[in-house]
C-alpha positions in Angstrom: 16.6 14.3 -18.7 13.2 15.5 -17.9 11.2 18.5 -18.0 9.0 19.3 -14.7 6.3 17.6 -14.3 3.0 18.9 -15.3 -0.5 18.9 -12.8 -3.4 17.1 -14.1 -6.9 16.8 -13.1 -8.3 13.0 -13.6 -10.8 13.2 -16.1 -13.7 11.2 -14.1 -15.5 9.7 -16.7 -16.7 6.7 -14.8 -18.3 8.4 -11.8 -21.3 10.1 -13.5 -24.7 9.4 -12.1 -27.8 9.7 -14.3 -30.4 10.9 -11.5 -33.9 10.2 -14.1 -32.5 6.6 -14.3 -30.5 6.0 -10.8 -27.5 5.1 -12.8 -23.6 5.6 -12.5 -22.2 5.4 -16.3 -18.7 6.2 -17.7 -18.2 8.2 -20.8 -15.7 8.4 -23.1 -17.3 8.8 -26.6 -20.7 8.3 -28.5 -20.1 4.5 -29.7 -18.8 3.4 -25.7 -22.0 4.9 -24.4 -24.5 3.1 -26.7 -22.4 -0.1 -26.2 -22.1 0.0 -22.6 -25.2 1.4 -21.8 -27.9 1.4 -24.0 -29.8 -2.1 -23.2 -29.5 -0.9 -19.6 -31.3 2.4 -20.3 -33.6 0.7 -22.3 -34.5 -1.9 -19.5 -35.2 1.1 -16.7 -37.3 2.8 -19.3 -35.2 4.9 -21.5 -36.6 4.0 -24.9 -36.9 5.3 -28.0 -34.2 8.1 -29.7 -35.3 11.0 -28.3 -35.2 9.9 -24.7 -31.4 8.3 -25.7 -30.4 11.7 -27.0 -31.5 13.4 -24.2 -29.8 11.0 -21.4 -26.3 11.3 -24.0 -27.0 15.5 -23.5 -26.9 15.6 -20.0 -24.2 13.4 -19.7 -22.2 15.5 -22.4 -22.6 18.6 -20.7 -21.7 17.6 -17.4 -18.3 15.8 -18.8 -18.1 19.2 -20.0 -18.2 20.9 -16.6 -15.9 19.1 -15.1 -13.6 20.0 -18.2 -14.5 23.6 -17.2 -13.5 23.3 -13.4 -10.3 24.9 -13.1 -10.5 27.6 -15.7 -13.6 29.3 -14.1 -12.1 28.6 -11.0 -9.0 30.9 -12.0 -11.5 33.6 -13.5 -13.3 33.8 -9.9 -9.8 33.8 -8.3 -8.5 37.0 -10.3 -12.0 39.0 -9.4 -11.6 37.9 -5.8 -8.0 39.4 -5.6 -8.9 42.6 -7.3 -12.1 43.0 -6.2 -12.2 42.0 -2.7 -10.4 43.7 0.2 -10.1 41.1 3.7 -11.5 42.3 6.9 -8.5 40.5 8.8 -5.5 39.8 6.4 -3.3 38.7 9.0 -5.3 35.2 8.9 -4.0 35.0 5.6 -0.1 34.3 6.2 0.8 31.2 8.5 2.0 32.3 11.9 3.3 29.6 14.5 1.1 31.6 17.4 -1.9 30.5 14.8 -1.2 26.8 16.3 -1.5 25.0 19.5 1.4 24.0 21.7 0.0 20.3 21.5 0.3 20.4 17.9 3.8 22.0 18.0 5.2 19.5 20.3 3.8 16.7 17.8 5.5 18.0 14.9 8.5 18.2 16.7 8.3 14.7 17.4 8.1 14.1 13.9 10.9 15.7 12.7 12.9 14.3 15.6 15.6 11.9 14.3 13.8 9.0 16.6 10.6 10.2 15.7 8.4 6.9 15.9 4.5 5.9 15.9 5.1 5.3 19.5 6.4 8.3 20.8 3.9 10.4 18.8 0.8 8.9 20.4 1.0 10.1 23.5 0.5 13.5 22.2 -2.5 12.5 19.7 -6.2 11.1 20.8 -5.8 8.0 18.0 -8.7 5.4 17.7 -6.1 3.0 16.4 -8.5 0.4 15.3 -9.5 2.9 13.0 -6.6 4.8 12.4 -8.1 8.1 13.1 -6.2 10.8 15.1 -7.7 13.6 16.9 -5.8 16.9 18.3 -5.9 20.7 18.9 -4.6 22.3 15.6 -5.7 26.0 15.7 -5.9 28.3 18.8 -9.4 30.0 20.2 -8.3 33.3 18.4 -7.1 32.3 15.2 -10.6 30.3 14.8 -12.5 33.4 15.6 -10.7 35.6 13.2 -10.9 33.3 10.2 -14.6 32.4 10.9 -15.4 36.2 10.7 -13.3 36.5 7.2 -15.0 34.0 6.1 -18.7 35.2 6.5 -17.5 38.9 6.0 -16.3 37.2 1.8 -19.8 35.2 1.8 -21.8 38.5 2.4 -19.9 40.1 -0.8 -21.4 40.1 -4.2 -18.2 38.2 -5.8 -18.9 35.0 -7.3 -18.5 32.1 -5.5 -16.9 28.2 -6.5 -18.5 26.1 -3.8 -16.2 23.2 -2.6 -17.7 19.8 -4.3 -20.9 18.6 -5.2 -21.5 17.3 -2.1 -21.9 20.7 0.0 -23.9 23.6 -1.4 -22.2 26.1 1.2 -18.7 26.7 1.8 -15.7 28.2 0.2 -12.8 27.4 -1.8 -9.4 28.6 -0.4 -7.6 28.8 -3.3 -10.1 31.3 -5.0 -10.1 33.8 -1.6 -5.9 33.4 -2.0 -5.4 31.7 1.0 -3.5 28.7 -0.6 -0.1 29.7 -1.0 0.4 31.5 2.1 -1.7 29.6 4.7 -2.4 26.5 3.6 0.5 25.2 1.5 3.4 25.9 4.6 0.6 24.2 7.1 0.9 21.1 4.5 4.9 21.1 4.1 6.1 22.5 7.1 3.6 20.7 9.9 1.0 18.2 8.3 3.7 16.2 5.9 5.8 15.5 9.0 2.9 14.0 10.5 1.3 12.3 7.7 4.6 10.9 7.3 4.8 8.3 10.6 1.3 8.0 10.7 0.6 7.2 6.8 3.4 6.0 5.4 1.6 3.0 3.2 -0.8 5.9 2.1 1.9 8.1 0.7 2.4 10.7 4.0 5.7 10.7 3.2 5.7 12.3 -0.1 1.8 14.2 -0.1 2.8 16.9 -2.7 -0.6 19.0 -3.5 -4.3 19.4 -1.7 -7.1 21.2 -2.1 -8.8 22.9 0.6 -12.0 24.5 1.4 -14.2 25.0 4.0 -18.1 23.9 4.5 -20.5 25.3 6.2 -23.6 23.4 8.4 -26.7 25.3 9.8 -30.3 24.3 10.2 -31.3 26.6 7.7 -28.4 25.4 5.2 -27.1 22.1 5.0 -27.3 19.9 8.1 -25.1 17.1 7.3 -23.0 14.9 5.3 -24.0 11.1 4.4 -20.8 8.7 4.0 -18.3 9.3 1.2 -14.7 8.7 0.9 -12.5 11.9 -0.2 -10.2 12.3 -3.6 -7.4 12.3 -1.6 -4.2 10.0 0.2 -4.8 12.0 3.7 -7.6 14.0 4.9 -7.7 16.7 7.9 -10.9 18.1 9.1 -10.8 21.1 11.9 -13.9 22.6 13.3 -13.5 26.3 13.2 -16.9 27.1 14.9 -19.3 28.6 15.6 -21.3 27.5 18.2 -23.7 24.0 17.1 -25.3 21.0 18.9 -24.8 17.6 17.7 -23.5 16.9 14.3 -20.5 14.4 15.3 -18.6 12.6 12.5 -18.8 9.2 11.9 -16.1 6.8 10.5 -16.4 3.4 8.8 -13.5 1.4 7.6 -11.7 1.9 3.9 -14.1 1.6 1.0 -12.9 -1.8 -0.4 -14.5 -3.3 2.6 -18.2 -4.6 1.7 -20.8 -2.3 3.2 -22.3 -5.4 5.4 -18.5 -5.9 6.9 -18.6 -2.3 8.0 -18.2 -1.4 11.4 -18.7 2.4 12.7 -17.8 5.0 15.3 -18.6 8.4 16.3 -16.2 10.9 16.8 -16.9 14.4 18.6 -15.7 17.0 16.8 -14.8 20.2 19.2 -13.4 23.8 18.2 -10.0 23.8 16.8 -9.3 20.7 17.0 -8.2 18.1 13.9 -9.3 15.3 12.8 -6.4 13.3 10.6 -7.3 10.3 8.7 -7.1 8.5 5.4 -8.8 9.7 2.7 -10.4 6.4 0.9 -12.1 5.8 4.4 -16.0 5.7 4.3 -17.0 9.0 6.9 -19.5 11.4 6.8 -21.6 14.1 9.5 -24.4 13.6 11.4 -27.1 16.4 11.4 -26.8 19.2 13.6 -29.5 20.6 15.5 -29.3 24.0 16.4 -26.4 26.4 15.5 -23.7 26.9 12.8 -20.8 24.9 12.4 -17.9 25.9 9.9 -14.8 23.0 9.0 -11.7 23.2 7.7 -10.7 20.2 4.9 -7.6 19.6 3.4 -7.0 16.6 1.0 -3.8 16.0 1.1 -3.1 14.2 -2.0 0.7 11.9 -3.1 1.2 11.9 -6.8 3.6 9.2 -6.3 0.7 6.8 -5.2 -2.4 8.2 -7.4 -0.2 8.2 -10.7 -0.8 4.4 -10.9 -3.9 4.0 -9.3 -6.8 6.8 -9.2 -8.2 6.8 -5.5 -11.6 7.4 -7.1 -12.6 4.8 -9.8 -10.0 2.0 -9.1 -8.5 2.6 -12.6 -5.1 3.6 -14.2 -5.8 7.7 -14.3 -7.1 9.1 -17.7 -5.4 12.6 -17.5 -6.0 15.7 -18.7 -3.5 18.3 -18.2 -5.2 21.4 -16.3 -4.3 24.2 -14.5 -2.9 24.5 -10.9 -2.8 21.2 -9.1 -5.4 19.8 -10.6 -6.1 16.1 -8.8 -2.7 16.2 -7.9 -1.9 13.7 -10.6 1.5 14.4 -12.4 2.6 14.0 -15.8 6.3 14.4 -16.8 7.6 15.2 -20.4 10.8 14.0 -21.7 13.3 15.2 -24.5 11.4 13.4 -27.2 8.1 15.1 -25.9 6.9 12.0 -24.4 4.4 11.8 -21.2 5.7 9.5 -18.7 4.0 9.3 -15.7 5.9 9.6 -12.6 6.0 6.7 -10.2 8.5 7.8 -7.9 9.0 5.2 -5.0 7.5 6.0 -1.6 9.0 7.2 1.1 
């Protein structure tokens, strides 16, 4: 017998990047760092103890941000919830008239007992050599109205977590309390389904946590995104608005492929629509040039398939119990207070 299973964040100690000495190093204690590390430094220029001591500082402290990640994020949450009051708090409860007919009649597909990948495409815009859906998620309305909330909680003077450390502008739905309501019954009760036929070997079947946010583009802000791959099993993207020029996505293959095998595409990204794909595929945005452009994310993350492999460094995961979801890792206790991770078999 078990207890339930605890969330843990990944402690990413191999993906920090020493900016003075173009560098990515891992870090796990003094004596790794010297060993690992310290001939390189030398050789780019890092010599003498005072310059070592330095590099070690910087890469102490940001090991300890990341350690710091969640609990500030609660602290911001509990201000935001007593603090700010929503210009249109009906955006904040998942409504069926929120979503399009298209996207209705897909999940129903799904949840059919014949559901197949066959019978779904005809409702979905795939690029199948890619493995990249597009459809109409969210109607005109529902767009507008969360846009506006959205600018009407940046204009308050509450702190603000920003999504990752790739976009300066943007907001964290879990903070504004949008998670549970909106976001989590969009994941189990529409995305899952779909995730489901069209990912099963990447763990749709059985996606059990996500983070969401949303980013913000405008020519006096951010413009664009270069190629990444997300911490996540299955990604969707939605443009919410406003109006913009340019800025299409671009998609490249999965990350294990070389960079000189790559291949590309560009993919037009329109107002309320959704762009599903998987998360370890190389993708970024183009720039836009004129406008304002705000996008949905959700990574949908599978603990069943990141508990023995993190998506992000290749390696069996190094976790460190945190709060909430965390990387949507899970750890499960048993009656002799051991931690067994949970390797449940896919569905």
């Amino acid at each position: 017998m078990t207890e339930p299973s605890h969330r843990c964040a990944c402690f990413y100690t191999d993906n920090i990047f020493i900016e003075e000495y173009q560098l990515h190093v891992s870090f796990q204690d003094v004596q790794q760092f010297t060993r690992d590390y310290g001939r390189t430094l030398q050789s780019k220029g890092c010599r003498g103890a005072e310059k070592f001591a330095r590099v070690l500082e910087t890469v102490k402290k940001e090991v300890q941000r990341r350690q710091n990640l969640a609990g500030e994020s609660l602290r911001r949450k509990a201000e935001i919830s007593l603090y700010y009051k929503p210009l249109h708090p009906e955006v904040y409860v998942l409504k069926e008239s929120f979503l399009t007919e298209e996207f209705l009649e897909a999940v129903r597909i799904c949840k059919s007992p014949n559901a197949s990948l066959e019978s779904l495409l005809n409702n979905l815009h795939p690029i199948p050599d890619k493995r990249i859906y597009c459809f109409p998620v969210f109607v005109p309305q529902f767009c507008r109205d969360f846009v506006e909330e959205l600018e009407h909680f940046e204009k308050s003077h509450l702190e603000k977590g920003r999504p990752n450390t790739m976009n300066n502008y943007g907001v964290l739905l879990n903070e504004l309390g949008l998670d549970d309501s909106l976001i989590t019954p969009l994941r189990e009760q529409y995305l899952c389904p779909l995730a489901s036929v069209l990912f099963p070997d990447w763990g749709g079947g059985s996606l059990d946590s996500h983070k969401a946010f949303v980013v913000q583009y405008s020519v006096d802000k951010d413009l664009d995104l270069s190629g990444h791959y997300d911490n996540s099993e299955v990604t969707l993207n939605v443009s919410l608005g406003k109006e913009f020029t340019d800025g299409n996505l671009y998609f490249s293959d999965i990350k294990e492929v070389p960079s000189n095998e790559r291949t590309f595409i560009e993919v037009e990204h329109t107002i309320g629509h959704g762009i599903l794909h998987r998360g370890q595929q190389v993708h970024g945005a183009l720039p836009i040039t004129s406008g304002e452009r705000w996008n949905l994310i959700i990574w949908m993350r599978a603990s069943s398939v990141r508990n023995k492999l993190c998506p992000m460094c290749n390696k069996e995961p190094q976790l460190v119990e945190t709060i909430g979801d965390g990387d949507g890792f899970t750890v499960i206790k048993n009656d002799n207070g051991e931690e067994t991770v949970d390797v449940c078999t896919l569905i």
